[in-house]
C-alpha positions in Angstrom: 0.0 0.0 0.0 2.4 2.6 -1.1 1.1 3.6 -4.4 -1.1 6.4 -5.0 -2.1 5.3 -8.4 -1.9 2.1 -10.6 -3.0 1.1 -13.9 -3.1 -2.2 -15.8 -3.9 -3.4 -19.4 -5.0 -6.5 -21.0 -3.6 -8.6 -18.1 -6.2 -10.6 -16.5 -10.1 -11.1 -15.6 -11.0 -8.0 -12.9 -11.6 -10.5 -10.0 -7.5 -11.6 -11.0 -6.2 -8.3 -11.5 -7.8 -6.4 -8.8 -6.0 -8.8 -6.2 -2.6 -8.3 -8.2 -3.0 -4.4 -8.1 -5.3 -3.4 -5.3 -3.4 -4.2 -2.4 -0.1 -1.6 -3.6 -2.5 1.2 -4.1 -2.6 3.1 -0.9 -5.4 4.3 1.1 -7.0 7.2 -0.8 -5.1 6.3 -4.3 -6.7 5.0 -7.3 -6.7 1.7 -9.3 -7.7 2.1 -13.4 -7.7 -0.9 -15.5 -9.0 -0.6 -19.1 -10.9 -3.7 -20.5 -13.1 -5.0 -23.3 -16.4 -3.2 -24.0 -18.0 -7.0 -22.8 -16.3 -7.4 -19.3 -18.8 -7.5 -16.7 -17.7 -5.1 -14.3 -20.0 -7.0 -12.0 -17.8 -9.9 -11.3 -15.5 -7.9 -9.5 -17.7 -6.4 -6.8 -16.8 -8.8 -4.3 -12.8 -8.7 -4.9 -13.2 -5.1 -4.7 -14.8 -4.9 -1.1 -13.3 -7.2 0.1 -9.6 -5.8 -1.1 -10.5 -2.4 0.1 -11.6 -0.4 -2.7 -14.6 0.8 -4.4 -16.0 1.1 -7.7 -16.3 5.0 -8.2 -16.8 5.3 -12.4 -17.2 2.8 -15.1 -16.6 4.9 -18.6 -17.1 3.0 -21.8 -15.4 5.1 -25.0 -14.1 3.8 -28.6 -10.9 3.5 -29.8 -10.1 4.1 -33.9 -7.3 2.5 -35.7 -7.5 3.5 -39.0 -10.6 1.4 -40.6 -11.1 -0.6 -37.0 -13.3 1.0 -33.8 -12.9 -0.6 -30.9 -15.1 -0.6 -27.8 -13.2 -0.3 -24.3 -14.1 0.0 -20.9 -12.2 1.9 -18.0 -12.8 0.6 -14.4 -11.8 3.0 -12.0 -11.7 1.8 -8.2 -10.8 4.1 -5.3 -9.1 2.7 -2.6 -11.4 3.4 0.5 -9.7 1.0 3.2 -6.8 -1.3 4.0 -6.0 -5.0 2.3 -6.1 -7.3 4.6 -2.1 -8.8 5.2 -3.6 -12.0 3.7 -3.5 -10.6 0.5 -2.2 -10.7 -2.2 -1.8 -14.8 -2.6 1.0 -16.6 -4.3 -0.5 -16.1 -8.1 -1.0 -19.8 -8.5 -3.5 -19.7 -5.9 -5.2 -16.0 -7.5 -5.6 -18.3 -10.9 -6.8 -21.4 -9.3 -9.1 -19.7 -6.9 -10.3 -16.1 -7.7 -12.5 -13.6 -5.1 -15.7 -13.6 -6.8 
């Protein structure tokens, strides 16, 4: 819990990459992870709680590559609380059992 702000990109689901980044943002920081236009922000609502954060805006936009628009999502999560010191688990046991 040092950071005041930390992004992430194409890495993993949002129950998975809330428990990689969450617990380094510090308490009043911010956590932004851009996604596809199809995550369901949903999933995450119980890693985020319970990794001390909340869900404060979900903006949708498009991105243009010449001929190609693509639909993105940015999740932004303020950290309102602490992480518990049990987190965050060895990776292994993030991928074999997510908080959701």
């Amino acid at each position: 819990e040092s950071f005041d702000f930390v992004c992430a990109r194409a890495v993993a689901s949002m129950p998975m990459l809330c428990e990689l980044c969450l617990p380094f943002v510090k308490k009043g920081g911010v956590f932004c992870a851009m996604k596809s236009a199809n995550e369901d922000v949903s999933e995450c609502n119980r890693a985020v709680t319970t990794l001390g954060g909340k869900i404060s805006q979900v903006k949708e936009f498009s991105l243009t590559d010449g001929d190609q628009t693509v639909s993105r999502t940015l999740i932004i999560i303020e950290k309102v609380s602490h992480t518990p010191n049990t987190y965050p688990r060895k990776f292994s046991n993030i991928k074999a059992k997510p908080i959701v």
